[in-house]
DSSP file (Angstrom, degrees, kcal/mol; ACC not computed):
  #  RESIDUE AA STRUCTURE BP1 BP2  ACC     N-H-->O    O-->H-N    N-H-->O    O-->H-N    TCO  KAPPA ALPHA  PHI   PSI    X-CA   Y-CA   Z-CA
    1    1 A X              0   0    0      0, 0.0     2,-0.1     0, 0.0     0, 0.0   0.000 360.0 360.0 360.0 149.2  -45.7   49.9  -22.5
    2    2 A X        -     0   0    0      1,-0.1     2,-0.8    31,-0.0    31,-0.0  -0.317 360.0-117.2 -76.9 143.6  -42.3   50.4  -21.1
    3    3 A X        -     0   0    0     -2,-0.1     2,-0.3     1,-0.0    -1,-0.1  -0.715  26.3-144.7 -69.6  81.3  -39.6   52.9  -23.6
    4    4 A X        +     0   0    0     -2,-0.8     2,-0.3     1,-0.0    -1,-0.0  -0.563  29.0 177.7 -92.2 112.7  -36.9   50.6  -24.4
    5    5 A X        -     0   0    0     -2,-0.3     2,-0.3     4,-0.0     3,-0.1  -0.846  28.9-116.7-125.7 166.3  -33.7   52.8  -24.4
    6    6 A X    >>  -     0   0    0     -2,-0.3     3,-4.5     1,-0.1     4,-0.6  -0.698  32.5-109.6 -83.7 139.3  -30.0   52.1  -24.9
    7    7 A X  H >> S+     0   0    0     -2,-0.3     4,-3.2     1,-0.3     3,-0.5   0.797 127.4  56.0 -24.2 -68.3  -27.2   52.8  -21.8
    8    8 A X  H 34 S+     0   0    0      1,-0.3    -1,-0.3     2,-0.2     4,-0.1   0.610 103.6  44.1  -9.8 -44.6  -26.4   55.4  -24.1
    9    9 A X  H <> S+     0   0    0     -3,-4.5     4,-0.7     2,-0.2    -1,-0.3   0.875 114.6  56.3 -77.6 -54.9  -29.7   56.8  -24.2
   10   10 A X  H XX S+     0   0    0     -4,-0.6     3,-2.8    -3,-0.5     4,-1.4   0.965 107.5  45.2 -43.5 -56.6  -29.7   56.3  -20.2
   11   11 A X  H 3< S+     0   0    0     -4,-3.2     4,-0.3     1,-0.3    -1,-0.2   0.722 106.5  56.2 -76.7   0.7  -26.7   58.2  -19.5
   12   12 A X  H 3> S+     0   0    0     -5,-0.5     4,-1.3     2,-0.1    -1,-0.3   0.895 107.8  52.9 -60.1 -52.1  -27.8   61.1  -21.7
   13   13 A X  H <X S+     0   0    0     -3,-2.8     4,-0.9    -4,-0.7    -2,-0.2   0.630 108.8  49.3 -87.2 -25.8  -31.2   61.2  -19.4
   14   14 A X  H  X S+     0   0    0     -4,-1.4     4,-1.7     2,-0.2     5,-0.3   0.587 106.9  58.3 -76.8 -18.2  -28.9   61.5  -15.9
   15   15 A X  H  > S+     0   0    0     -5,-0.5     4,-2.1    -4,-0.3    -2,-0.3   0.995 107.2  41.9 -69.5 -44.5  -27.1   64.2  -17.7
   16   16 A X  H  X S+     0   0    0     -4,-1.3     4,-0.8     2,-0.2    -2,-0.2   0.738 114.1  56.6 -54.3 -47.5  -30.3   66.1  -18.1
   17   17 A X  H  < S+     0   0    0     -4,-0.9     3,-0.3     2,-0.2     5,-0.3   0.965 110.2  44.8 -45.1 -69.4  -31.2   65.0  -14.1
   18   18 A X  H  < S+     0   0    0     -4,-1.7    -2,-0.2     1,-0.2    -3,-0.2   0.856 112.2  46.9 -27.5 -66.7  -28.1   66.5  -12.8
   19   19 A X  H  < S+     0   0    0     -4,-2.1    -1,-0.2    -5,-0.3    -3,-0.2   0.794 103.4  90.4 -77.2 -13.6  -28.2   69.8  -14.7
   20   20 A X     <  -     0   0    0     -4,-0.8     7,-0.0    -3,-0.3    -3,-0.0  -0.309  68.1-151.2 -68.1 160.2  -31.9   69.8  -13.5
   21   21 A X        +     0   0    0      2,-0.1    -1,-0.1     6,-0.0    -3,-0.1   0.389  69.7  96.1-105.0  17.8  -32.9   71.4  -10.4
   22   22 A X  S    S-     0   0    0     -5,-0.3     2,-0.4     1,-0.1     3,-0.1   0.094  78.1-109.7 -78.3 175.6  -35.9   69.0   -9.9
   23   23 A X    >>  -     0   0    0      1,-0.1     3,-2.0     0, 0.0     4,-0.5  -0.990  36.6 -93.6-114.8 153.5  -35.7   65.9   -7.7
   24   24 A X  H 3> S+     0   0    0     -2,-0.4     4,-2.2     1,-0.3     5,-0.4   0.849 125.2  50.8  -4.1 -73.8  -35.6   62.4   -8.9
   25   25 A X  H 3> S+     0   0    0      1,-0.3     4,-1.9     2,-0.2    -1,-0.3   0.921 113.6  42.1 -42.2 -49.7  -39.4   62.2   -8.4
   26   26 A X  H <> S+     0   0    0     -3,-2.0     4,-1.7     2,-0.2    -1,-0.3   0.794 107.4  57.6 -76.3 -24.0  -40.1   65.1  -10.1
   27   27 A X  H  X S+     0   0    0     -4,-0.5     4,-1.6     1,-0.2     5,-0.2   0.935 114.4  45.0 -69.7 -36.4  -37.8   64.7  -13.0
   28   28 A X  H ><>S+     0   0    0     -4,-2.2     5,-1.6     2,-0.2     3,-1.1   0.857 106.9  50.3-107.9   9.9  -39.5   61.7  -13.6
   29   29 A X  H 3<5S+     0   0    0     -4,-1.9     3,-0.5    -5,-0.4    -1,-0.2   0.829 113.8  47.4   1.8 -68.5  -42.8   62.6  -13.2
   30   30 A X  H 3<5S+     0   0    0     -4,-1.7    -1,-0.3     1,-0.2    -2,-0.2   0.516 118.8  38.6 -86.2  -9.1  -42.2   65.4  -15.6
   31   31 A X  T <<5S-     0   0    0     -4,-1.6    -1,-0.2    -3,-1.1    -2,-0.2  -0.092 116.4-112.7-124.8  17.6  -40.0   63.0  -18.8
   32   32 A X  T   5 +     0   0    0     -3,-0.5     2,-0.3    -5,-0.2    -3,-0.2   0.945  67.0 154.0  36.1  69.1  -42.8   59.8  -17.8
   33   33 A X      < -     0   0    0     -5,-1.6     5,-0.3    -6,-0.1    -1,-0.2  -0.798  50.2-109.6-141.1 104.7  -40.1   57.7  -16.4
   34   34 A X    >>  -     0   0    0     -2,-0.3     4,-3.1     3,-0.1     3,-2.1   0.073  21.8-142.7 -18.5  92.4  -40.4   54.9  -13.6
   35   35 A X  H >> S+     0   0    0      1,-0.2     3,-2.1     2,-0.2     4,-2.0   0.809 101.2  43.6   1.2 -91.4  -39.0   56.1  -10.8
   36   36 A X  H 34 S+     0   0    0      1,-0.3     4,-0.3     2,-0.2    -1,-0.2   0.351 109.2  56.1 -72.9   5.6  -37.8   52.9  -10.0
   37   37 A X  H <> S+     0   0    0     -3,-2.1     4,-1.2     2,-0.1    -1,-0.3   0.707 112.0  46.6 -97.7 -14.3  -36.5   52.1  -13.6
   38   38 A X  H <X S+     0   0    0     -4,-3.1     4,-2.4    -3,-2.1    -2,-0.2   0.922 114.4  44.2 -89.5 -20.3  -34.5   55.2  -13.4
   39   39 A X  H  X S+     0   0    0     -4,-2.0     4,-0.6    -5,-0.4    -1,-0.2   0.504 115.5  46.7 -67.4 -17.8  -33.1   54.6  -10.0
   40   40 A X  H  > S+     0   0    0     -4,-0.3     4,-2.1     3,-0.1     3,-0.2   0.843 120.7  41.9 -97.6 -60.5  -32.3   50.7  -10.8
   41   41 A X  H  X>S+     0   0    0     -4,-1.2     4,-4.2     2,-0.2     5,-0.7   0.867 109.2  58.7 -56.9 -41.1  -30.5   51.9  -14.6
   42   42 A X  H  X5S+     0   0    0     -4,-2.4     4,-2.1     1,-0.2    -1,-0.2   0.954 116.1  31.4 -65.1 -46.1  -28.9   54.9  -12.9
   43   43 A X  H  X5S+     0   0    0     -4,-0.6     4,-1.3    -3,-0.2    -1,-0.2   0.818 114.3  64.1 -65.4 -38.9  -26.8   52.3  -10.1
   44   44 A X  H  X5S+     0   0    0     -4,-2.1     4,-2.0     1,-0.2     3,-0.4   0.956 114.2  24.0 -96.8 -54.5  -26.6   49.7  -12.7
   45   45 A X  H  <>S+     0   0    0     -4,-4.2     5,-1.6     1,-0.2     6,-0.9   0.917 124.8  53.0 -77.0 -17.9  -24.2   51.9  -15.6
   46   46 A X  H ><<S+     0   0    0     -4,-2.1     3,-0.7    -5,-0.7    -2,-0.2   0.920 113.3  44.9 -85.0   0.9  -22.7   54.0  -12.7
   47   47 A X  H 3<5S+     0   0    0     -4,-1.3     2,-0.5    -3,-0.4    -1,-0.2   0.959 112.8  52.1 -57.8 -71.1  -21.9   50.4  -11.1
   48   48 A X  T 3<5S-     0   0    0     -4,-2.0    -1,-0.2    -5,-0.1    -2,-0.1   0.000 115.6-110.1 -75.4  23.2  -20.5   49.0  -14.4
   49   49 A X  T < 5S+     0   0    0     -3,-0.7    -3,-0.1    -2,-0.5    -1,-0.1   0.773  86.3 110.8  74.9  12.0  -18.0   51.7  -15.2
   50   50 A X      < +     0   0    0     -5,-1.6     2,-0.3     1,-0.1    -1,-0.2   0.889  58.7  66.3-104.8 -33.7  -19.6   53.2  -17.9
   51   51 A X  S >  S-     0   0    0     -6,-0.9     3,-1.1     1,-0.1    -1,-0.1  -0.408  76.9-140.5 -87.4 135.9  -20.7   56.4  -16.6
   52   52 A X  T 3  S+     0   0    0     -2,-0.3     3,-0.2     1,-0.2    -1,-0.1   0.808  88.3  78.4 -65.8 -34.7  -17.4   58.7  -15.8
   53   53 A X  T 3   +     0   0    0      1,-0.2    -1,-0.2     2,-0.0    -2,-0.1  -0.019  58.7 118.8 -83.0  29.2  -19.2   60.3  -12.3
   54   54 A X  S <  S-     0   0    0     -3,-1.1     2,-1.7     2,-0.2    -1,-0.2   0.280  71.3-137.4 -57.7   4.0  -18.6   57.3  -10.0
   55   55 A X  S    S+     0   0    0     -3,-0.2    -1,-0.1     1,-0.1     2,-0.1  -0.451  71.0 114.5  76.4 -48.4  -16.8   58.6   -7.8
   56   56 A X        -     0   0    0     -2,-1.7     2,-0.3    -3,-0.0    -2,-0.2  -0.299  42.6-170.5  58.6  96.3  -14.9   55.3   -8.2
   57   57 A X        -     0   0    0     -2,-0.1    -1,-0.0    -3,-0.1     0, 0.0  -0.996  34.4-105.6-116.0 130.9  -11.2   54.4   -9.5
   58   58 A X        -     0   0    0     -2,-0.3     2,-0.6     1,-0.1     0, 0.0  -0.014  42.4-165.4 -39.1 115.2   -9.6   51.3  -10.3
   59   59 A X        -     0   0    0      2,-0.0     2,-0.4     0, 0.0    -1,-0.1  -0.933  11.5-176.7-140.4 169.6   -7.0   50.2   -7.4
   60   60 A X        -     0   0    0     -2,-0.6     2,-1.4     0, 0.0    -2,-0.0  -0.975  28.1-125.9-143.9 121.1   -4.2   47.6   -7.3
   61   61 A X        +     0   0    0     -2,-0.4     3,-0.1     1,-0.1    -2,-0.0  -0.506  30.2 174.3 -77.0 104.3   -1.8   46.6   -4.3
   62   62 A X        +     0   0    0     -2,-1.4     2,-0.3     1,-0.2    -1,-0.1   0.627  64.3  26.6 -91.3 -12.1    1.5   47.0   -5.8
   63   63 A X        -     0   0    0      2,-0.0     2,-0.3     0, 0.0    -1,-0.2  -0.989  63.1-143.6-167.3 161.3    3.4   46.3   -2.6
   64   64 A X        +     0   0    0     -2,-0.3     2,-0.3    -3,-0.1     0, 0.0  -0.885  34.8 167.7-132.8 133.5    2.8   44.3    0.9
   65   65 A X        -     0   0    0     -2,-0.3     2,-0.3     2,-0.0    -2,-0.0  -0.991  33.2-129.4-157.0 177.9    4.3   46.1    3.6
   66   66 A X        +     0   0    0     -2,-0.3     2,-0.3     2,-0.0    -2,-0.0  -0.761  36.7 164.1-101.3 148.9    4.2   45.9    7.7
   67   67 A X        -     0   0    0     -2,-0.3     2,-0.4     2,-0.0    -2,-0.0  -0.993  21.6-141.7-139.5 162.1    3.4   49.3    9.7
   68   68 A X        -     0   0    0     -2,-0.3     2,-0.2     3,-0.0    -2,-0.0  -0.866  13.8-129.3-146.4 152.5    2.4   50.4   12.9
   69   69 A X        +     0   0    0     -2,-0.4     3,-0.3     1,-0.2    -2,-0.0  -0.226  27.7 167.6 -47.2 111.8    0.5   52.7   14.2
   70   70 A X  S    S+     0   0    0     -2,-0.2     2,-0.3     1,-0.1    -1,-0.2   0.949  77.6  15.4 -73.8 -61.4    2.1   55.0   17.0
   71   71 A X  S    S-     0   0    0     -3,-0.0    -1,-0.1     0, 0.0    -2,-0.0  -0.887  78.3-142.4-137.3  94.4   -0.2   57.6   17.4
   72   72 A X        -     0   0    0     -3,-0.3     2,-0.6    -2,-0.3     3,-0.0  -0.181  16.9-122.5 -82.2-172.1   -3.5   57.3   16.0
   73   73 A X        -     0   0    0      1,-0.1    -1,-0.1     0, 0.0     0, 0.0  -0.824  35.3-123.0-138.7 101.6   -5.5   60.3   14.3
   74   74 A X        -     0   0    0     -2,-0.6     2,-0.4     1,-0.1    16,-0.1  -0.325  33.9-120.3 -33.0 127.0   -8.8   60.7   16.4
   75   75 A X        -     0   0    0     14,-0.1    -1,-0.1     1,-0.1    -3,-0.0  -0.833  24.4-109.5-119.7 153.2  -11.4   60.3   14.0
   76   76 A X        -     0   0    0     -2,-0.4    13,-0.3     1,-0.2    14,-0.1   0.011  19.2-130.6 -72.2 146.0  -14.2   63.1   13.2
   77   77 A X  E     -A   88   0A   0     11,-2.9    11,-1.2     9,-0.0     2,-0.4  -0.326  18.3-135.0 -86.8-178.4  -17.3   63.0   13.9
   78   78 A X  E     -A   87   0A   0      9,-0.2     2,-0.4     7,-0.1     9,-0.2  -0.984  15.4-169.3-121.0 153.0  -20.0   63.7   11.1
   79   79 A X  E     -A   86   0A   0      7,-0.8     7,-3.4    -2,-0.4     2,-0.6  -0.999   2.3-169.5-103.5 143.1  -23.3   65.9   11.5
   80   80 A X  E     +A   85   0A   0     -2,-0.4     2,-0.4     5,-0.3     5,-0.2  -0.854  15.9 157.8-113.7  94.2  -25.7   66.1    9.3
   81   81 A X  E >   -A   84   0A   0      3,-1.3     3,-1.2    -2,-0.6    -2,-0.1  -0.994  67.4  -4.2 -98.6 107.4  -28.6   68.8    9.6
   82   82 A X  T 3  S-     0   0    0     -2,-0.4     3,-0.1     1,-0.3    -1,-0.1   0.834 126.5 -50.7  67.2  38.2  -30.6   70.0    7.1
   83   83 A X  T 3  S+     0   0    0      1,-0.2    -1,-0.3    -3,-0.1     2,-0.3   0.031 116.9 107.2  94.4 -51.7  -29.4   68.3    4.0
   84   84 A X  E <   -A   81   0A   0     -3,-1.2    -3,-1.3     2,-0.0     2,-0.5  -0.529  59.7-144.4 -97.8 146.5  -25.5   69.6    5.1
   85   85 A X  E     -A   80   0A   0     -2,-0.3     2,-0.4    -5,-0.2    -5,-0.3  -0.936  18.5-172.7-121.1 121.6  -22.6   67.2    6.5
   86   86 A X  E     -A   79   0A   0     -7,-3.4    -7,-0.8    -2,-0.5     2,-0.7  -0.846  10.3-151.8-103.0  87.0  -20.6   68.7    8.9
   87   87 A X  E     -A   78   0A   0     -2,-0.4     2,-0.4    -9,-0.2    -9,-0.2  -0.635  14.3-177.2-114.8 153.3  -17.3   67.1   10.4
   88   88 A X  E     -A   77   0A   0    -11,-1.2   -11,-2.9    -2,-0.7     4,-0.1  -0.836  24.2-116.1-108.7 112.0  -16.4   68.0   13.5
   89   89 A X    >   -     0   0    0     -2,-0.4     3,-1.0   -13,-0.3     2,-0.6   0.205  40.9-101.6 -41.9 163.2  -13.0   66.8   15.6
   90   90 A X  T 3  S+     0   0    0      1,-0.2     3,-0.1   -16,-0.1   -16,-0.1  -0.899 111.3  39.8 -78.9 122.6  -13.4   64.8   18.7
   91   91 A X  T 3  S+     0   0    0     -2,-0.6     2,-0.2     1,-0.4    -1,-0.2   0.482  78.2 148.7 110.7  15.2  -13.2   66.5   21.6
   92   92 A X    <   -     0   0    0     -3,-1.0     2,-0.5    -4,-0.1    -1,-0.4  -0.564  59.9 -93.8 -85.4 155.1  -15.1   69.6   20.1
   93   93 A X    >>  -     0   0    0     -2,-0.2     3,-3.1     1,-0.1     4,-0.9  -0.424  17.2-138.7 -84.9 128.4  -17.0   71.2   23.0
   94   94 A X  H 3> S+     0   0    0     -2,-0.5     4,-2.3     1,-0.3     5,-0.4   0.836 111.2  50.4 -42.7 -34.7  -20.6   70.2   23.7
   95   95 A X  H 3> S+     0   0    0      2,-0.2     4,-0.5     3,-0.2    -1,-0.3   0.726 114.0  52.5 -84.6  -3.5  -21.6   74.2   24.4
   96   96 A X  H <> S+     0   0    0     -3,-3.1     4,-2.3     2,-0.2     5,-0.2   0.946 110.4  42.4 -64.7 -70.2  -19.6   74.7   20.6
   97   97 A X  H  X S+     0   0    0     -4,-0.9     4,-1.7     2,-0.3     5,-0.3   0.737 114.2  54.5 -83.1 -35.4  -21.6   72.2   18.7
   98   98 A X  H  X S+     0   0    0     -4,-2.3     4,-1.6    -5,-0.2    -1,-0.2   0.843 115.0  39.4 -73.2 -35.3  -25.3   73.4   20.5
   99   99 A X  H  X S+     0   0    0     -4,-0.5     4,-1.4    -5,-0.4    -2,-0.3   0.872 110.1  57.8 -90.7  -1.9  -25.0   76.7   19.6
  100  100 A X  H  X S+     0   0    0     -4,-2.3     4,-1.4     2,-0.2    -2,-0.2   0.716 115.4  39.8 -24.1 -51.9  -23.6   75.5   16.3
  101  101 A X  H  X S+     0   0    0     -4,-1.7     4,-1.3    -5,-0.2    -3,-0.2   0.835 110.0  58.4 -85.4 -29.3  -27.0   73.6   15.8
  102  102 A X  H >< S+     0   0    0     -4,-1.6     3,-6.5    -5,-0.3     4,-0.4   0.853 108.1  40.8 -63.2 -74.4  -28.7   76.2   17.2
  103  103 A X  H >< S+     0   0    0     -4,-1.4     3,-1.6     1,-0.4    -2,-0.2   0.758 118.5  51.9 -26.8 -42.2  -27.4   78.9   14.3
  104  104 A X  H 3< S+     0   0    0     -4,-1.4    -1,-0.4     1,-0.2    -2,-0.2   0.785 110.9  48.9 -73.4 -24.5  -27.9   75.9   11.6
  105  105 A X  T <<        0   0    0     -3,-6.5    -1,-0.2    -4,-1.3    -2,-0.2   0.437 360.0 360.0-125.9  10.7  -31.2   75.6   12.9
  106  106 A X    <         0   0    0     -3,-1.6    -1,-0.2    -4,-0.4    -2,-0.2   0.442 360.0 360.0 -96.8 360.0  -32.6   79.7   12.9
């Protein structure tokens, strides 16, 4: 039968994930915790504001105003390789960015 804990309890048990070096699977594996009950609880308080590492702050439109753009700001591209997020300008040079992947990839 399922461990009936309080948010409280939860966010105690993601501090312990984070400081772990396991992954999900393996922490819970290793503390006999549903996978998908900690992964449904974990979104559910950091959704609802209780847990402080949401990445997330309250914002409020305090003023209406008109603008326009003149000159817009090219926007970066991303790679991702191996776990690592790279971004990279627009207009970076194709023989740059293959030996770039090559190096990332020796």
């Amino acid at each position: 039968m399922a461990k009936l804990r309080s948010d409280q309890e939860w966010l105690e048990i993601f501090k312990k994930y984070e400081s772990s070096t396991l992954t999900q699977r393996e922490f819970c594996q290793k503390n006999k915790i549903s996978s998908s009950t900690f992964f449904m609880k974990r979104r559910l308080l950091k959704c609802s504001g209780e847990s402080d590492q949401s990445g997330f702050v309250r914002a409020e439109i305090t003023e209406h105003s008109r603008y326009q753009v003149i000159n817009p700001v090219a926007a970066n591209m991303t790679l991702m390789f191996n776990n690592v997020e790279l971004s990279i300008p627009q207009g970076t040079p194709t023989s740059y960015l293959a030996e770039l992947i090559g190096a990332l990839s020796s």
